[in-house]
C-alpha positions in Angstrom: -34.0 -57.8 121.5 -31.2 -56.6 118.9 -28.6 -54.8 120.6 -26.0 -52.0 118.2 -23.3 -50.2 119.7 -22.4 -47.7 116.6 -19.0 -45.2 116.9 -20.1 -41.6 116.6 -17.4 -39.7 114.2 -16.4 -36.5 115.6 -16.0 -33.1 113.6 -12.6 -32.6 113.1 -11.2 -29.3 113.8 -10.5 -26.4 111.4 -7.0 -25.2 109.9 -7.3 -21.9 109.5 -4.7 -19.3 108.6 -3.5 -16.5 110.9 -6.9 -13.8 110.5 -9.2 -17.4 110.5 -9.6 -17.8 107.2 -10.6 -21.3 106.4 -7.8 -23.5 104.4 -9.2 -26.5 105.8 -12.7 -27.5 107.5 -15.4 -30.3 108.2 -18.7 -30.5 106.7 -21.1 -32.7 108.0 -22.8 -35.5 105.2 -25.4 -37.8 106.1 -26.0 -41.4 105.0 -29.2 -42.4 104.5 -30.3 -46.4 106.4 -33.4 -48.2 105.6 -34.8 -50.5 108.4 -36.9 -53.2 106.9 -37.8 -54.5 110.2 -39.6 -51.7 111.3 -41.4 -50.8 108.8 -42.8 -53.8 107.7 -44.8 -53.7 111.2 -46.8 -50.6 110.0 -49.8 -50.2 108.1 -50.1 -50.2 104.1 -50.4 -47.0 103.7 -47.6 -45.8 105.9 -45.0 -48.3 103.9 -46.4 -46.8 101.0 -45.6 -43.3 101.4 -42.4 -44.3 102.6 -40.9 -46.2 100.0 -42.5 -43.2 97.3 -40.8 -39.9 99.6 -37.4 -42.2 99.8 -37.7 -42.7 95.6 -38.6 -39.2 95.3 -35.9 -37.6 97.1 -33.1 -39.6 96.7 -31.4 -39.9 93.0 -30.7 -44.1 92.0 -33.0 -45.4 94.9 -36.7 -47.0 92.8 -39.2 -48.3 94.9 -39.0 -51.0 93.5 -35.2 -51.9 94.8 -36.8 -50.9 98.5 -39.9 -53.2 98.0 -37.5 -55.7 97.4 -35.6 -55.2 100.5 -38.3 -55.5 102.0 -39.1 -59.3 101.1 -35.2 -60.2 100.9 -33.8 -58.3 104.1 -37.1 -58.2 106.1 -35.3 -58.8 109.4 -32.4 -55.8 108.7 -32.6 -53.3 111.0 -29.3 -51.6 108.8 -29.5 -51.5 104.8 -27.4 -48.2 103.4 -29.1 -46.9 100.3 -27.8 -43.5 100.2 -24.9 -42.0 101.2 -22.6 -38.7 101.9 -25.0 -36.5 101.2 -26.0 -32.2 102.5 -28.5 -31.9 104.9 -30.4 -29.9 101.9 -30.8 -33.4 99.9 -32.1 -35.5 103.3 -34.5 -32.2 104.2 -37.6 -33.7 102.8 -37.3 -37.0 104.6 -35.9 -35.5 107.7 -39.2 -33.5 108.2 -41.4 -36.4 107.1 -39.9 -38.2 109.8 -40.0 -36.0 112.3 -43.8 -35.2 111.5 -44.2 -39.1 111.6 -45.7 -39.2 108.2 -42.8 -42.2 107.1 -41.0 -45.1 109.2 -38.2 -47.1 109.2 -35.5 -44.4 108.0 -32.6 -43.3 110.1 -29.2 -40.8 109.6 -25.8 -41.4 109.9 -24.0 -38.5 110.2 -20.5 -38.5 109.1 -18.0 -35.7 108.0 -16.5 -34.8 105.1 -13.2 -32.9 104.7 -13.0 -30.2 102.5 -10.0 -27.7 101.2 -12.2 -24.5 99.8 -8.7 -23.2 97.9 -7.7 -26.7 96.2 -4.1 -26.5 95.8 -3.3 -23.7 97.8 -0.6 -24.5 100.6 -0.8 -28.0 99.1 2.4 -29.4 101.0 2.1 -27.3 104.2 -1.6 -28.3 104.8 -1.5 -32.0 103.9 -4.6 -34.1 103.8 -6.3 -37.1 105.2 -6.5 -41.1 104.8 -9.7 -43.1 104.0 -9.7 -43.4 107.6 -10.2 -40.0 108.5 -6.2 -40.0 109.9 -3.7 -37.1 108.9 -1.7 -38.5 106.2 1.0 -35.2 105.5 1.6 -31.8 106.1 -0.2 -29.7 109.3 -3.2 -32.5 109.1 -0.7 -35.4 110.4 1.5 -33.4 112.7 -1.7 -31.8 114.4 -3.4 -35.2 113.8 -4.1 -35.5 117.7 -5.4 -31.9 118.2 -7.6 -31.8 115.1 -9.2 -35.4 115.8 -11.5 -35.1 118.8 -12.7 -38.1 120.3 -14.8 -40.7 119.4 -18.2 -41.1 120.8 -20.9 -44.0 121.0 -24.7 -44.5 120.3 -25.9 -47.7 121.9 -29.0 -48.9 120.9 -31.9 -51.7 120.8 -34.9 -52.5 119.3 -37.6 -54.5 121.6 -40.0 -56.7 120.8 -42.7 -54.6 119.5 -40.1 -53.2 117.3 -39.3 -49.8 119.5 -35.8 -48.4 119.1 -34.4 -47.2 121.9 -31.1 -44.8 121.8 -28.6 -43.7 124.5 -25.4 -41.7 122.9 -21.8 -40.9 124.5 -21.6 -37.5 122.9 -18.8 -36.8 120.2 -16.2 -34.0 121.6 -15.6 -32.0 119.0 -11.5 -31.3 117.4 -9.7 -28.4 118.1 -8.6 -26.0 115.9 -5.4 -24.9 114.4 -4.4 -21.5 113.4 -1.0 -21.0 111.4 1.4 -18.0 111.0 0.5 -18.6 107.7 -0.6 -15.8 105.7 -3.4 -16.2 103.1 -3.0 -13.5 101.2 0.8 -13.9 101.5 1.0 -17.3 100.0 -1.5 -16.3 97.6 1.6 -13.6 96.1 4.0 -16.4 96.5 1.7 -18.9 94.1 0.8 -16.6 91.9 4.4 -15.4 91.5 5.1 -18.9 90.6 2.8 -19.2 88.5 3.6 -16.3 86.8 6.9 -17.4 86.3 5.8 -21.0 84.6 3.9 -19.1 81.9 7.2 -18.2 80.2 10.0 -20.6 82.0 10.4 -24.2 82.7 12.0 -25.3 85.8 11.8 -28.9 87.3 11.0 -27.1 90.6 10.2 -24.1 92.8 9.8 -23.5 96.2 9.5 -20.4 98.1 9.4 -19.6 102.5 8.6 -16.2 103.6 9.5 -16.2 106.9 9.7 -12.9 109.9 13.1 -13.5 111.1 12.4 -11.6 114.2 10.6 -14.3 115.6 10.6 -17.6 113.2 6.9 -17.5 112.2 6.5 -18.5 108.9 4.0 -16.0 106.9 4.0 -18.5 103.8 5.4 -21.3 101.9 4.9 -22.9 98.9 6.1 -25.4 95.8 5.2 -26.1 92.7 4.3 -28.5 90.8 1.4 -28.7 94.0 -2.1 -30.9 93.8 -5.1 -30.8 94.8 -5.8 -31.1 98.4 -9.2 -32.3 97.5 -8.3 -34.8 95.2 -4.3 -35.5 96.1 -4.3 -38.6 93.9 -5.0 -36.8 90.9 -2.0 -36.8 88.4 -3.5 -35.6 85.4 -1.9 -31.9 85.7 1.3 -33.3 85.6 1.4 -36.4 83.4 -0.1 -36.9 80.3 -2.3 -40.4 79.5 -0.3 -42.1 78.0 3.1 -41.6 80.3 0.3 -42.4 83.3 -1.2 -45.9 81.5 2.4 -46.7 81.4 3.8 -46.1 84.6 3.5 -49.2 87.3 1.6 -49.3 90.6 4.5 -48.4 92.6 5.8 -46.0 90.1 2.8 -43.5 90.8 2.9 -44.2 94.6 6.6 -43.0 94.5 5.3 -40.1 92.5 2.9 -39.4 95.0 5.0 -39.1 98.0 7.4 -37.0 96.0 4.8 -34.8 95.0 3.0 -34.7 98.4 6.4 -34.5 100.3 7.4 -30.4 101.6 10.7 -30.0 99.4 11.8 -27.2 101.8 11.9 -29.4 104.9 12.4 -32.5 102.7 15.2 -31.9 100.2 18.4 -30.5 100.0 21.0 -28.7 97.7 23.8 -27.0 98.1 23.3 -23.6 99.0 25.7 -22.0 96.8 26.3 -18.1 96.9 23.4 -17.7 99.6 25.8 -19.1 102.2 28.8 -16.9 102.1 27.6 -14.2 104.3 27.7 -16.9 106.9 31.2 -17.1 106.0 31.5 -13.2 106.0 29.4 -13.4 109.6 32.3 -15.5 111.0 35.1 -14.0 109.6 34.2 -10.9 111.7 32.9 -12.6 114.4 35.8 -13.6 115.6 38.2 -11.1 114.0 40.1 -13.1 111.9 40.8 -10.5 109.3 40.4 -6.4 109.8 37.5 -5.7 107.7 38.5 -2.1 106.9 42.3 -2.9 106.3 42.2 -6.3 104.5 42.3 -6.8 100.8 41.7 -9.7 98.9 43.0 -10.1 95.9 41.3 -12.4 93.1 43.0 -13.5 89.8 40.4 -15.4 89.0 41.5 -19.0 90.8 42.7 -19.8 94.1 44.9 -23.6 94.6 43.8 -24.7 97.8 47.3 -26.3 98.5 50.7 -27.1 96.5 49.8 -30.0 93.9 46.2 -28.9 94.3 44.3 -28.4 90.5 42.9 -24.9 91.1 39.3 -23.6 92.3 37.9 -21.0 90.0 35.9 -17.7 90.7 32.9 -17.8 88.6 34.9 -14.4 87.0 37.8 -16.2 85.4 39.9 -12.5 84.5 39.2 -11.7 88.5 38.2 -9.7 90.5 41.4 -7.7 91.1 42.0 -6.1 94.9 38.8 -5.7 96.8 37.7 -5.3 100.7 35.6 -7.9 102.3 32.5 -5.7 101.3 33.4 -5.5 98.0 34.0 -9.2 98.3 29.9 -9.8 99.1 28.8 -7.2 96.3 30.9 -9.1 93.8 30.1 -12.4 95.3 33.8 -13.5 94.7 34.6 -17.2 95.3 38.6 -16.4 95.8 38.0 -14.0 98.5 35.7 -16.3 100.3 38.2 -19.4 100.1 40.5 -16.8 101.6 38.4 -16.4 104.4 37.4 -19.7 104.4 41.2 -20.7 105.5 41.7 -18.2 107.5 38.9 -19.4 109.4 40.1 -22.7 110.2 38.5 -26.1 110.4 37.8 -25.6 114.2 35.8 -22.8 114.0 34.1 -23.2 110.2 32.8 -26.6 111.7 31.4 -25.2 115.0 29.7 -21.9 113.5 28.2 -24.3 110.7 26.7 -26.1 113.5 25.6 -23.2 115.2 23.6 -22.0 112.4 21.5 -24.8 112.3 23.2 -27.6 109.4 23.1 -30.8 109.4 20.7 -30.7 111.7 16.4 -30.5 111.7 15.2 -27.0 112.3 12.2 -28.8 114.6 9.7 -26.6 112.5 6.2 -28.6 113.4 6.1 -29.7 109.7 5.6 -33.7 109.6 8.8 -35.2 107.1 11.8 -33.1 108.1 15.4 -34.0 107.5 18.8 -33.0 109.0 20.9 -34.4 105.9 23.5 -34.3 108.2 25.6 -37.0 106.2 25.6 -34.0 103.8 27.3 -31.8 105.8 30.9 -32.4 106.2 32.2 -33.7 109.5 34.8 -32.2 111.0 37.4 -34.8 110.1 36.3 -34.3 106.7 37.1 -30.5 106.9 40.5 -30.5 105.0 41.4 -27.5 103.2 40.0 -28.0 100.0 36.6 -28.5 101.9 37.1 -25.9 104.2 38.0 -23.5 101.5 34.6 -24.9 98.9 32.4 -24.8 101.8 33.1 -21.0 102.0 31.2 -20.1 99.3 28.9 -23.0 99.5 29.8 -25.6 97.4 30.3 -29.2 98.6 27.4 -29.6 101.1 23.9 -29.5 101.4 21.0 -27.5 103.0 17.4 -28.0 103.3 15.6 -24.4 102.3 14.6 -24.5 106.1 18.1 -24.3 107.4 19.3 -22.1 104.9 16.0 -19.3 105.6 16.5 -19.9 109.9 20.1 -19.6 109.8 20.1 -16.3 107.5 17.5 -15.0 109.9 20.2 -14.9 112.4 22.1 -12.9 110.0 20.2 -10.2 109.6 17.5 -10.1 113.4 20.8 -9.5 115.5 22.3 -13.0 115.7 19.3 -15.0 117.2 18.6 -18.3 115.4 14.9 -19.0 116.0 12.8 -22.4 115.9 10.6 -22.0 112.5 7.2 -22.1 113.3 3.8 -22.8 111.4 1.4 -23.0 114.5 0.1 -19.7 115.9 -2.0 -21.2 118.3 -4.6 -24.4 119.2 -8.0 -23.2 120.1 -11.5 -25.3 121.5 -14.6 -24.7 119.0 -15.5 -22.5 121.6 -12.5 -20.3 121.6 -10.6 -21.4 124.9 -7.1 -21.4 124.1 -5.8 -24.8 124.5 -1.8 -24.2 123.2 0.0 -20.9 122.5 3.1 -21.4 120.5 5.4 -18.4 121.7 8.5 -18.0 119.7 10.9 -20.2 120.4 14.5 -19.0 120.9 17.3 -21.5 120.2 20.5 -19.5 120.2 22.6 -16.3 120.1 25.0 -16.8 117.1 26.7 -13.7 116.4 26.9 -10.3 118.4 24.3 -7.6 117.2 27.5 -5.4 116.0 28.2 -7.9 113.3 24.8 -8.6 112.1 24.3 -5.2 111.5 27.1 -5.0 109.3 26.2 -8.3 107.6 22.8 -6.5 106.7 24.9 -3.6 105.5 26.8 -5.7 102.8 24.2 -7.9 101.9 22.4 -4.2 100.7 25.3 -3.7 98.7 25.0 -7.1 96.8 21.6 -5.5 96.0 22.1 -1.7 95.4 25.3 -2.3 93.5 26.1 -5.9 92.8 24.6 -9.3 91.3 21.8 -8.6 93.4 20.4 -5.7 91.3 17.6 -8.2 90.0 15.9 -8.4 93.1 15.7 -4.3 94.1 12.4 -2.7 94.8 11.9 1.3 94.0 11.5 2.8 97.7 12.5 0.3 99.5 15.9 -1.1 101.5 16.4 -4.0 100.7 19.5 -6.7 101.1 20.3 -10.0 100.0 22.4 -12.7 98.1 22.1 -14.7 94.8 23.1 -18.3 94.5 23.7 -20.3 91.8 24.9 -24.2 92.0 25.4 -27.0 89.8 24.1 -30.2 91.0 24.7 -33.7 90.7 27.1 -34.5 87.9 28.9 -31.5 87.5 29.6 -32.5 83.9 25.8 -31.8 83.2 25.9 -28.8 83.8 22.4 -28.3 85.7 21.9 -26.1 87.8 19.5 -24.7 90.9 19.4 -20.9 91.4 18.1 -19.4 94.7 17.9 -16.2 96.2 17.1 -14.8 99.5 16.6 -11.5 100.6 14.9 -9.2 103.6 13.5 -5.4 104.1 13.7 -3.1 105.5 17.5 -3.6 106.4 17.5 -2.2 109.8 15.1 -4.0 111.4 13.4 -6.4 108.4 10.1 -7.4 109.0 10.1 -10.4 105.9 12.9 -12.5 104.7 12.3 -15.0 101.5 13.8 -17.7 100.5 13.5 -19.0 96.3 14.9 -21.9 95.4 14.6 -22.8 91.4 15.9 -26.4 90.7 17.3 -26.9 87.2 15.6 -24.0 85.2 15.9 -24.3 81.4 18.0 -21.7 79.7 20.9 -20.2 77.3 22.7 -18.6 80.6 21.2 -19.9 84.0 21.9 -17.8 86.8 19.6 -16.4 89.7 18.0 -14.2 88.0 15.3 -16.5 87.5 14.7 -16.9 91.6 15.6 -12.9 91.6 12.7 -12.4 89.5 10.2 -14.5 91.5 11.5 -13.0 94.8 11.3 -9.2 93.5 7.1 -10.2 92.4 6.4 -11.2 96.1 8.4 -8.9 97.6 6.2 -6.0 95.2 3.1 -7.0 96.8 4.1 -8.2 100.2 5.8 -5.2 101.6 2.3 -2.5 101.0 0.8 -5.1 102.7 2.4 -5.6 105.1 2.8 -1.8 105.3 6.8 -2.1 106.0 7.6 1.7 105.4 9.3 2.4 102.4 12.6 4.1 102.5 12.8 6.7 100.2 9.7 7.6 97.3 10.3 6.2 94.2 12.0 8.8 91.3 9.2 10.1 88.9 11.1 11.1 85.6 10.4 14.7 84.1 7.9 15.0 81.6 9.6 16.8 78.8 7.2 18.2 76.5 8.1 19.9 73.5 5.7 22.9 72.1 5.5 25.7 69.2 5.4 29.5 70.0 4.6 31.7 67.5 5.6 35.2 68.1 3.0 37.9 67.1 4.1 40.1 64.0 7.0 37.7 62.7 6.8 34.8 60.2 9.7 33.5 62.2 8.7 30.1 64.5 10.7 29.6 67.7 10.8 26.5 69.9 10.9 26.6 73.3 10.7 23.6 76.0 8.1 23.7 78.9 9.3 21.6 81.7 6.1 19.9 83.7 7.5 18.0 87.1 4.8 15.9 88.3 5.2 15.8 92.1 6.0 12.0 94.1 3.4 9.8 94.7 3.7 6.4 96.9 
């Protein structure tokens, strides 16, 4: 008796985004096993048809190459000769079989993963090893949930050749819906796309995020791959830089490529982090916001003997109020504040904001950098004072999107979250991922007013890029140099929200070293005011005020009955508001 004891492969589950639409789902395949043993123990006739259905239905298998299996393996109860393939292709033989017109020919059924939008969510969704495991993104970190469990088919074969089967059934994977959006992050992608059809940046990368609650309603990078074929290169790097690169070369590509930059990599915020600085400056009343001045000649000296720290306006800014301070995103008045602050509380409110430290979104690969984020014995006052506006340290685009958040929702930093909830294939719900509150930061009082200024740096200063007809809309432009500062490159960001009482969306753009004559953020202004167009109708967050329609000036001749003489007169047409 010949004994088998064969795994059977569960299906794993679906990830699907938050209205069930598919981003990532199992297909069953078959493989296709000849059993020599068997069949040779039937009549003629019966081997004949066989071998001649098998040939006809199954591209590259002759009958010859079976015939001959059947001389050189005639005791193999197991020879694969087809494999991977729809339940359309293996119809024919299926039904012959189960009509007993053939014998000898058996089914493995396996599964194969498929991603029906290729490169969509490429870095949040993550995809699988040969070994069916989750190698990055939502596939590893839900690894467990999406797996199901194993089961067995146990079988023998007597001795007049009768198969005999007993199966441990296969429990099916869970599956996993996101807070992801689809038709969100198909806006963000295209945006970015968009964008790449007339820049050049070394990177982009984009979170849409409700900062009421943490959920995050999209996220995206580019350059991307394709989920379906993740070792593919060829989009990126031409033949000949490929044939030249080493084996460990392209697997370092590879994990960069495949790696979530906003969870992954840092940069130094910039701009984007002094309202954090304005937050704590009110917070704990350190300077009367509607009495202060600060006054900017264009540099600030940290200390005596100290070379000065320039604004980014060299002439200055001149006397302004700490609003007027966010609008014209001066670095003087910030260092001000910055010092005034002190290193005890800067060092503690940087903390309570979430830096230097992982945001615990479920995303597999996050980083704290929290060796890039100065210590508090490292706060002196030329770090205290650079800090302020955001220069010297480092964020992940994670951080930077949950702490702003807590800006702008009433001072309540929220836990980021991708996973909505885990369901069974037959919809009982196995884990539902409430919001998770981590802190209260600032009072409601001074979030509200941080919202107020940050629409200023929008309706009125170098925020004006990013402003949408109808709507309210606040945020902050950032623009750093990285690395060297001698090279002079750069990565631009903005981030903004709407409405501003109450928003609904905050996003987060983040260009890394865009090619220009005079980098600034307009380039991640510009990205962030395409998304923003399409997201807010759809997401039906009401609009503000209706867009101005401009007269319609149009410009006629009236003759007057019994003169020669011609007189113009205007005729004014209004054309009434439409949304």
């Amino acid at each position: 008796m010949t004994d088998t004891n064969n795994q059977i492969i569960p299906q794993r589950g679906s990830i699907v985004d938050n209205k069930g639409i598919p981003l990532a789902e199992s297909h069953k395949i078959y493989n296709v096993i000849f059993d020599p043993a068997v069949i040779i123990q039937h009549k003629q006739e019966t081997i004949d048809g066989t071998l001649k259905l098998l040939a006809d239905t199954l591209e590259d298998v002759t009958v010859e190459q079976l015939s001959k299996l059947l001389v050189d393996r005639k005791r193999s109860h197991y020879e694969l000769i087809a494999k991977k393939l729809t339940y359309t292709e293996i119809q024919p033989i299926d039904e012959a079989l189960k009509e007993g017109r053939i014998k000898g020919v058996a089914f493995e059924e396996q599964y194969q993963r498929t991603y029906p939008y290729n490169t969509l969510a490429s870095d949040v969704i993550g995809f699988l090893r040969s070994d069916g495991e989750g190698l990055w993104g939502i596939e590893k970190t839900y690894n467990t949930y999406l797996s199901g469990t194993v089961g067995r088919r146990f079988g023998s074969v007597d001795g007049q050749n009768r198969f005999n089967q007993e199966d441990i059934v296969a429990t099916t994977g869970y599956n996993v819906e996101l807070n992801l959006d689809f038709t969100i992050q198909t806006y963000i992608e295209e945006a970015i796309s968009r964008f790449y059809e007339t820049e050049e940046a070394l990177s982009v990368r984009v979170v849409v995020m409700n900062p009421q609650n943490g959920k995050i309603l999209g996220m995206a990078s580019y350059p991307n791959f394709d989920l379906n074929n993740p070792y593919d290169m060829r989009h990126l790097l031409d033949e000949e830089t490929l044939n030249a690169m080493t084996t460990q070369e392209k697997s370092d590509f590879l994990n960069t490529l495949w790696r979530n930059g906003s969870i992954s990599k840092s940069y130094e915020p910039g701009s984007t982090f002094k309202p954090f600085t304005f937050a704590m400056t009110l917070e704990e009343y350190i300077l009367d916001p509607h009495e202060h001045n600060f006054l900017c000649n264009g540099y600030k000296v940290a200390y005596q003997g100290q070379a000065p720290i320039y604004c980014w306006k060299r002439t200055g800014h001149g006397n302004q109020t700490i609003y007027e301070a966010m609008s014209n995103s001066c670095n003087v008045a910030f260092m001000d504040m910055g010092e005034a602050i002190g290193r005890e509380f800067f060092y503690n409110y940087q903390r309570m904001f979430g830096f230097g430290a992982v945001t615990n979104i479920d995303l597999f690969g996050e980083e704290s950098f929290r060796d890039l984020v100065y210590s508090y014995n490292q706060l002196n006052p030329v770090e205290i004072q650079t800090s302020a506006f955001g220069q010297g340290f480092q964020v992940t685009p994670m951080q930077l999107i949950a702490g702003f958040s807590s800006l702008i929702n009433g001072g309540y930093l929220y836990e980021p979250q991708l996973m909505r909830r885990i369901v069974s294939e037959d919809g009982l719900l196995i884990v539902d991922n409430k919001p998770k509150l981590q802190r209260k930061v600032i009072s409601e009082e001074v979030s509200f007013e941080t919202s107020t200024a940050l629409r200023h740096v929008v309706d009125e200063g170098t925020g004006k890029g990013a402003k949408i007809e109808g709507y309210s809309i606040g945020g902050k432009t950032g623009t750093a140099e990285k690395g060297n500062r001698e090279t002079k490159d750069y990565i631009v960001s903005f981030i903004g929200f709407s409405p501003v009482v109450s928003p609904e969306i905050v996003t987060l753009v983040v260009v890394d070293d865009p090619v220009g004559v005079d980098v600034n953020s307009r380039y991640a202004a510009r990205i962030f005011k395409d998304i923003m167009e399409n997201v807010l109708p759809y997401l039906r967050v009401t609009k503000e005020y209706e867009a101005e329609v401009p007269e319609v000036i149009i410009e006629t001749e009236v003759v007057v009955e019994g003169t020669e003489d011609v007189e113009e007169t205007t005729e004014e047409e209004t054309t009434e508001d439409v949304e």
